[in-house]
C-alpha positions in Angstrom: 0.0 0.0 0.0 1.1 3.3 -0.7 1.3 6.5 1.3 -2.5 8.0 1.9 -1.8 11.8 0.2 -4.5 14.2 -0.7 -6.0 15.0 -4.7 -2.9 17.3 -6.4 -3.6 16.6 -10.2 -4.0 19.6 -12.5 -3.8 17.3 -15.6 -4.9 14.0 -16.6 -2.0 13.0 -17.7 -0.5 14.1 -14.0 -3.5 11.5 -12.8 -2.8 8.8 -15.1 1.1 9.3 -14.3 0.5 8.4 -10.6 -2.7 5.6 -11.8 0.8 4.4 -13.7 3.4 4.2 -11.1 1.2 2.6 -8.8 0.5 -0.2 -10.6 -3.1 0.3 -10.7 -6.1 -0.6 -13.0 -8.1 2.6 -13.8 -9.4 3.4 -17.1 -9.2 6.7 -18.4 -10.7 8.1 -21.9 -10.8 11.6 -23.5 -14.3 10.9 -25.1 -17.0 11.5 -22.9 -19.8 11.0 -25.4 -20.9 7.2 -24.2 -22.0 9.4 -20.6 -24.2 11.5 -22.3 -26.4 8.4 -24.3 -29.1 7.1 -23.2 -29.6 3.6 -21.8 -32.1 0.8 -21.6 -33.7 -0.2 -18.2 -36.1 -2.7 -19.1 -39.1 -1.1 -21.5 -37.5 2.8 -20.4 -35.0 4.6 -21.9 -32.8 6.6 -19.4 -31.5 9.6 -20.6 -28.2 9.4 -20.1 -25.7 6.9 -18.2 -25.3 9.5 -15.2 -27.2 8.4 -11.9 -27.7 10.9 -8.4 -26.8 8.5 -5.7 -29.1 7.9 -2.3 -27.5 10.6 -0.3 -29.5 11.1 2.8 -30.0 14.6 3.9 -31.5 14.1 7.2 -34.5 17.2 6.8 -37.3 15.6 6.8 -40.6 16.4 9.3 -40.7 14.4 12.6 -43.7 12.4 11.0 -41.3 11.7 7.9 -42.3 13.8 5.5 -39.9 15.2 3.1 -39.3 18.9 4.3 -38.5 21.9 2.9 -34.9 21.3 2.2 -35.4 17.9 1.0 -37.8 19.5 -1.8 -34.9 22.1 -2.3 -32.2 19.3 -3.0 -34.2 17.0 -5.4 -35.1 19.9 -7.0 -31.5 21.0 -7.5 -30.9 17.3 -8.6 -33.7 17.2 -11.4 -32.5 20.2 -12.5 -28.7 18.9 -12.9 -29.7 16.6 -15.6 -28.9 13.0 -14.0 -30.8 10.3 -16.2 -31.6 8.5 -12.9 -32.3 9.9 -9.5 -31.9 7.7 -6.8 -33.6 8.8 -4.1 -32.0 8.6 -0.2 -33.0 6.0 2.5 -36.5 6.3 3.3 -37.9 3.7 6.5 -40.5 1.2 5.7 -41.6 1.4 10.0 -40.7 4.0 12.3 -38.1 2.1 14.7 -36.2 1.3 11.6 -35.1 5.1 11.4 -31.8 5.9 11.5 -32.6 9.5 12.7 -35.3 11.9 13.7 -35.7 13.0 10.5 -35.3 10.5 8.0 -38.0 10.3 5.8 -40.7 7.5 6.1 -43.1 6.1 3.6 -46.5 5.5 4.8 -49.8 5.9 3.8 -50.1 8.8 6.3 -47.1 10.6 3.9 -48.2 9.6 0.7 -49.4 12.8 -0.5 -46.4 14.6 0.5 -44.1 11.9 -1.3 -46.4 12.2 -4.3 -45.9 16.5 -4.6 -41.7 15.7 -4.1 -41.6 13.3 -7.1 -44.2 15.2 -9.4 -42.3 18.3 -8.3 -39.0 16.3 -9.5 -40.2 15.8 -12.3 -41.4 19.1 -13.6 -38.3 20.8 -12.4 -36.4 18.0 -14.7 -38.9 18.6 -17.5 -38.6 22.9 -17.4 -35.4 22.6 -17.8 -35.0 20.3 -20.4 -38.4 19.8 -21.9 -40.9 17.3 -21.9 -39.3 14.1 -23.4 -37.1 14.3 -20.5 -38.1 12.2 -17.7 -35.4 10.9 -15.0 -35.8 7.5 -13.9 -36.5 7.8 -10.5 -35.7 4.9 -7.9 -36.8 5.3 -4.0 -34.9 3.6 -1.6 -36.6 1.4 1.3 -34.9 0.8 4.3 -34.5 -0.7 8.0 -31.6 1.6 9.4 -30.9 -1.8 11.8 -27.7 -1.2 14.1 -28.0 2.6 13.0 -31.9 2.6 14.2 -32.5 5.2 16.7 -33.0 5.2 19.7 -32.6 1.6 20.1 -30.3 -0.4 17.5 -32.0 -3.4 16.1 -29.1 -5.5 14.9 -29.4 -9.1 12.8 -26.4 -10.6 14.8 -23.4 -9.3 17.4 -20.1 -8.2 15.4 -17.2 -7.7 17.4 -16.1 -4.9 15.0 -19.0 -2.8 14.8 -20.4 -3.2 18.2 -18.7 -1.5 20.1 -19.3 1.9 18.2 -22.8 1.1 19.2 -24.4 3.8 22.2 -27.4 2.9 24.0 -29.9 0.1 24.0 -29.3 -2.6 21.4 -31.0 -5.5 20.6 -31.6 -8.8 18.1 -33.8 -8.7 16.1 -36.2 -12.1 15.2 -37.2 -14.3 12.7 -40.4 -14.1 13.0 -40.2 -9.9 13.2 -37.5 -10.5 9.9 -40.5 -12.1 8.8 -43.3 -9.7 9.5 -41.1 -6.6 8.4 -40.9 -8.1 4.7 -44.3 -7.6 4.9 -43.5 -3.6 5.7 -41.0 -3.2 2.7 -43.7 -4.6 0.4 -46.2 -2.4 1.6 -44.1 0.6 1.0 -43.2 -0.9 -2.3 -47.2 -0.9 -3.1 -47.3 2.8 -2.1 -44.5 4.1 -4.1 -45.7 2.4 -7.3 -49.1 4.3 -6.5 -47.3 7.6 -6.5 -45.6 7.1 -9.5 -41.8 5.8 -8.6 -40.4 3.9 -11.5 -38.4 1.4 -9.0 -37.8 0.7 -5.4 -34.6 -0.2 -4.1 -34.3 -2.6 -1.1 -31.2 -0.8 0.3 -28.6 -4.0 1.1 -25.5 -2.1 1.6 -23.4 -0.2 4.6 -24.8 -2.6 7.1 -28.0 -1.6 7.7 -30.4 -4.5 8.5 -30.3 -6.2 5.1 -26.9 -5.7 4.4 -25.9 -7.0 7.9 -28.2 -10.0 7.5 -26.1 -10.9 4.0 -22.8 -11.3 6.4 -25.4 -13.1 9.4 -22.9 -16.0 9.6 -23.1 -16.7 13.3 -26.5 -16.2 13.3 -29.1 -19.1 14.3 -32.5 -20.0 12.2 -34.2 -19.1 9.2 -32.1 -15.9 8.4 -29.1 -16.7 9.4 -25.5 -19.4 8.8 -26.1 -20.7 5.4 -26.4 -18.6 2.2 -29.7 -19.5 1.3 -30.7 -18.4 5.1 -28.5 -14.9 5.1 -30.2 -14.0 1.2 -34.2 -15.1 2.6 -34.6 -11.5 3.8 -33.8 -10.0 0.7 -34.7 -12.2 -2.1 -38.2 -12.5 0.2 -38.9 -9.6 -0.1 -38.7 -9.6 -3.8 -40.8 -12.4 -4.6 -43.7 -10.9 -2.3 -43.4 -7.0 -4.3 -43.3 -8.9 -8.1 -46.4 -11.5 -6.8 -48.1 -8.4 -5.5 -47.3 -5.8 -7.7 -46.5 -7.7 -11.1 -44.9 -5.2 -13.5 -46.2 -2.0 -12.2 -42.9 -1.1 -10.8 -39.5 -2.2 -10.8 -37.6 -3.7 -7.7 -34.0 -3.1 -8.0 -31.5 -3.3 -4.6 -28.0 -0.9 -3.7 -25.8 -4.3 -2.2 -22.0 -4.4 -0.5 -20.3 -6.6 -3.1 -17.4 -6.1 -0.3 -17.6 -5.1 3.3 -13.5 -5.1 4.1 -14.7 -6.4 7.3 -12.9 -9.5 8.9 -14.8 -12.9 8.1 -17.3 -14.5 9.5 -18.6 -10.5 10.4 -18.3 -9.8 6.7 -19.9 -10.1 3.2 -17.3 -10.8 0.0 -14.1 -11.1 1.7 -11.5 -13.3 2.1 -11.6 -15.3 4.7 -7.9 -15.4 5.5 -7.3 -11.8 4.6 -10.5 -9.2 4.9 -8.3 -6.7 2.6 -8.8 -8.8 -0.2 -12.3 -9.6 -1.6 -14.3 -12.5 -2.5 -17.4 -12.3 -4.8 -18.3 -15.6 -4.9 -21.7 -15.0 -2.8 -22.1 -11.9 -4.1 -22.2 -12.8 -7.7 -24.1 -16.2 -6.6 -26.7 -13.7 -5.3 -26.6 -11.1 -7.9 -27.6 -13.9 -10.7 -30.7 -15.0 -8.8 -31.5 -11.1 -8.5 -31.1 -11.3 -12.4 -33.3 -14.9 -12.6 -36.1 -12.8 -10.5 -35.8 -10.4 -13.6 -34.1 -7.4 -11.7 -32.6 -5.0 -14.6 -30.8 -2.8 -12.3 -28.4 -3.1 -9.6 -26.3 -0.1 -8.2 -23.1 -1.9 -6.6 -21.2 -0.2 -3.2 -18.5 -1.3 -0.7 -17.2 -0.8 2.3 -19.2 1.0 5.4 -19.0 4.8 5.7 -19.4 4.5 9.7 -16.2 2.3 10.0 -14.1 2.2 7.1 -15.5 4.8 5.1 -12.1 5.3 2.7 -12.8 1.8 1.1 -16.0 2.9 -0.5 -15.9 6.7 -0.1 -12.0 8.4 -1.0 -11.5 11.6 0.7 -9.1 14.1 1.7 -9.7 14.9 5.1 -11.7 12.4 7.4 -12.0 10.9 11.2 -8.6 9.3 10.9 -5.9 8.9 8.0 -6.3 5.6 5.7 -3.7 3.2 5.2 -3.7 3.8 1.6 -3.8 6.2 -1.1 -7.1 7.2 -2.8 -5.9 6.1 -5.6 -5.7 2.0 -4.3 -9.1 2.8 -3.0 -10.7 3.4 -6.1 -9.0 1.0 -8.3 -9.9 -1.9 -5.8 -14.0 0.0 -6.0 -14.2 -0.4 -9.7 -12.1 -3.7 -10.5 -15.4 -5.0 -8.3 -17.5 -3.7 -10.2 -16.0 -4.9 -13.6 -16.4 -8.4 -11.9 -19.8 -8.2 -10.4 -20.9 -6.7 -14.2 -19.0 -9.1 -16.2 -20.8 -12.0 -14.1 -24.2 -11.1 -15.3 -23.6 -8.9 -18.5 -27.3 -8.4 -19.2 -27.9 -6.3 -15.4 -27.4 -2.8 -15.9 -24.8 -2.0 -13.2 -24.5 1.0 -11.7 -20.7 2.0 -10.4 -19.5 4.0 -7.5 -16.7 5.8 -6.0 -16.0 8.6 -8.5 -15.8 11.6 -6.2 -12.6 12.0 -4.8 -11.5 12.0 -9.0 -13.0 16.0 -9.2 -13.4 16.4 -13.2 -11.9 13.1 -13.8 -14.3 11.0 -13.0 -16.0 11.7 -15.8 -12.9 10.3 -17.4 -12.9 7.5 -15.7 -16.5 6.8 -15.8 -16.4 7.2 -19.3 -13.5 4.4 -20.1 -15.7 2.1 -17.5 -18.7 1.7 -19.6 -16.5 1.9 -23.0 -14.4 -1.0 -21.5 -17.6 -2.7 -20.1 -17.2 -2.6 -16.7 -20.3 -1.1 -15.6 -23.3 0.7 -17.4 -23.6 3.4 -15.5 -22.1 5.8 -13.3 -23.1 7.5 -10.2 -22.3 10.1 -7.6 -23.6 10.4 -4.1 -21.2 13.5 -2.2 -20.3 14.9 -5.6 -24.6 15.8 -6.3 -24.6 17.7 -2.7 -21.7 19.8 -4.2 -22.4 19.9 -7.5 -26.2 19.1 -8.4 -26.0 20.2 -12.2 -22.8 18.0 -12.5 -24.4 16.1 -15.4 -25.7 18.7 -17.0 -22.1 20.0 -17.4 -21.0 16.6 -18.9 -24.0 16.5 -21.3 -24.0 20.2 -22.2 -20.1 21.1 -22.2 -18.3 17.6 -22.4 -16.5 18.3 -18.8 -16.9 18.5 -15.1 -16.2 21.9 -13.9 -13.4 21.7 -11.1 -15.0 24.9 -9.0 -17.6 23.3 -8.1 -16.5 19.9 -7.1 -16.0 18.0 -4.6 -13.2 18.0 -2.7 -13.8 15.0 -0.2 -13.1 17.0 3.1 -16.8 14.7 4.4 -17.5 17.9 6.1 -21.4 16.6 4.6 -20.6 12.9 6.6 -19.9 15.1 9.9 -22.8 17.1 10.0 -24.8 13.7 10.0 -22.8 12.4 12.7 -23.7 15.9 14.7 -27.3 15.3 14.4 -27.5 18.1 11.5 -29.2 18.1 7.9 -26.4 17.0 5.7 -25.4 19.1 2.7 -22.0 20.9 1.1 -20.4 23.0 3.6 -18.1 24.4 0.9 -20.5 24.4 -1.8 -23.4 25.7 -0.5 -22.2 27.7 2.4 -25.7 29.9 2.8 -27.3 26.7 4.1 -25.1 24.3 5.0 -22.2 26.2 7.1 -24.1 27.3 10.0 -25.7 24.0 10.4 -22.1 22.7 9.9 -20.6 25.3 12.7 -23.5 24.9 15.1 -23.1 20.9 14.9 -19.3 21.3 16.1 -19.8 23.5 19.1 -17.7 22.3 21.7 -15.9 19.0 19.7 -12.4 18.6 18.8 -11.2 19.9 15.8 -11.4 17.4 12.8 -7.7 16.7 12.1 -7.6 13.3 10.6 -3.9 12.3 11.8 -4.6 8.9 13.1 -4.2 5.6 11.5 -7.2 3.7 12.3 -5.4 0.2 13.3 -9.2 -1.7 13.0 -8.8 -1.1 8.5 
């Protein structure tokens, strides 16, 4: 591994220089047309292969409403030009929130869900006219060991627990059981509204991700593979024999946890560094024989080991390798989870911390085949109309980028809404500076011995 060092290129040819010397595998292409056609999800043509990750703001109303600065971000992300919009974690019950403000789907909120999206929409549409319609996913979630106030978590891991504060406790089969039942009657009222997909978030941990890597867990959802995937691939069958083709199910799943095994999904079980997507792919090809078009791929946890999946600058401690190591391990596992089942369209991750490059390098990806589309979660909350840029001037400006200093991730950890500090100062700073009243500076100068 390679010394961790913060972004310094002013050229690509400076980026590919250092891509070089390390020894890495990260494409890189001058022509960035292939972002800016569309692409084929089933029967819908997406716009273009750009995608507005589930970044979770943290505004919504104590009933979970979207509030007023959640309407003011998804309107600056339908106005940015994204082909897909993928909306942020939204609970399917209210003890699966991960805070106070997360949004909730319920019949209770479906009117106010139903003015967000048609106000998505005809943001996306005065901007770019009416042929243009994002394809716009909502993500259902359990928050699990992040639920709050009392953490609801599929089974104990040495590693994780002890970041945990409060009451804790394990959740059942039978409640597994009964809350698949919750996800697919959210599912119901989001194809009512209108979404074209629902994502049954499997990644970062929360309570079906953690299930996937349930490997000392007892009974029905827990030990074998077939036990650890029933949560998930449940909850798929019961939406499609409800719901039929009236909306798509789709899922953002950990391919790789880099957590030590048996606490974590796709590694090595000698070596936690390295992956292994045997179970991943295994599950990702039933996903595809249940006729799921779409999957949006992520690693790591952003709680834990948040360089692995999310490059950055400045952060709770210093990583243990460059950005650059990060990234390239990030999207060689995506070309392997795409190239295992071709005909998913797989959406990639972990652009960021590249500034203007990723587009670059997002570019060369799908060229190369090694994912079909690409997406951005902290880059939208500094830079909404980043795809409008691509599609409109053939490059990312480097202004407004950016520039991984997860000043957006602290503000969530401080109980705040979550936006760009440096970005969009009007709103975000003084939430930002209220949140660290009284905390240590954020210096970042410690290696964190657990990654």
């Amino acid at each position: 591994m390679a010394e961790h060092q913060r972004f310094k290129y002013d050229s690509p040819e400076m980026l590919k220089e250092d891509i070089e010397r390390l020894g890495l595998d990260i494409p890189l292409s001058e022509n960035l047309e292939i972002l800016k056609k569309p692409v084929r999800i089933g029967d819908r043509l997406i716009p273009n292969a750009l995608t507005v990750h589930p970044m979770e703001g943290c505004d919504g109303t104590p009933e979970g409403k979207p509030g007023e600065l959640t309407f003011r971000r998804y309107e600056r992300f339908a106005r940015g030009g994204a082909g897909l919009l993928w909306m942020e974690a939204c609970a399917v019950v209210e003890e699966g929130r991960a805070n106070p403000r997360q949004i909730m789907l319920n019949k209770e909120n479906k009117e106010a869900f139903q003015r967000l999206l048609d106000h998505m929409i005809k943001a996306a549409q005065e901007e770019f006219g009416k042929d243009h319609r994002p394809y716009i996913v909502l993500q259902l979630t359990h928050s699990g060991r992040y639920s709050k106030p009392t953490h609801i978590i599929a089974v104990q891991n040495p590693y994780l627990d002890r970041y945990m504060s409060g009451d804790y406790r394990i959740i059942s089969d039978d409640e597994l059981e009964r809350l698949e039942d919750a996800f697919v009657e959210a599912a119901e009222l989001a194809a009512e509204i209108g979404f074209d997909a629902v994502d049954i978030k499997s990644c970062h941990r929360y309570l079906a991700s953690e299930l996937l890597s349930a490997f000392t867990r007892e009974g029905r959802y827990g030990g074998s593979f077939e036990n650890r995937t029933r949560f998930l691939l449940n909850i798929v069958d019961k939406i499609q024999a409800r719901l039929g083709q009236s909306i798509d199910v789709t899922t953002r799943m950990n391919a790789y946890d880099a957590i030590p095994y048996p606490y974590g999904w796709g590694v090595d079980k000698e070596d936690f560094h390295k992956p292994d997507l045997e179970e991943p792919m295994k599950l990702l090809k039933l996903l595809r024989e249940r006729g799921m078009k779409l999957v949006n791929i992520s690693i790591g946890n952003p709680y834990y080991n948040p360089h692995v999946g999310r490059p950055f600058d400045r952060g709770p401690y210093t990583p243990p390798e460059h950005p650059l190591e990060s990234t390239a391990k990030m999207l060689n596992i995506m070309r392997q989870m795409q190239q295992s089942v071709p005909d998913i369209r797989l959406i990639a991750t972990g652009f960021s911390w590249l500034r203007e490059y990723a587009a670059n390098v997002a570019a060369a990806g799908i060229e190369q085949g090694w994912f079909s589309m690409a997406g951005f979660g902290r880059q939208a909350f500094a830079y909404p109309d980043f795809a409008r840029d691509i599609v409109e001037k053939g490059k990312m400006d480097r202004k407004k980028c950016c520039i991984a200093c997860t000043n957006c991730s602290f503000i969530m950890r401080d109980g705040g809404m979550a936006g760009c500090v440096i970005k969009d100062p009007e709103v975000y700073a003084p939430i930002f500076k209220k949140g660290r009243e009284g905390k240590p500076p954020i210096k970042g100068d410690r290696i964190a011995e657990h990654v």
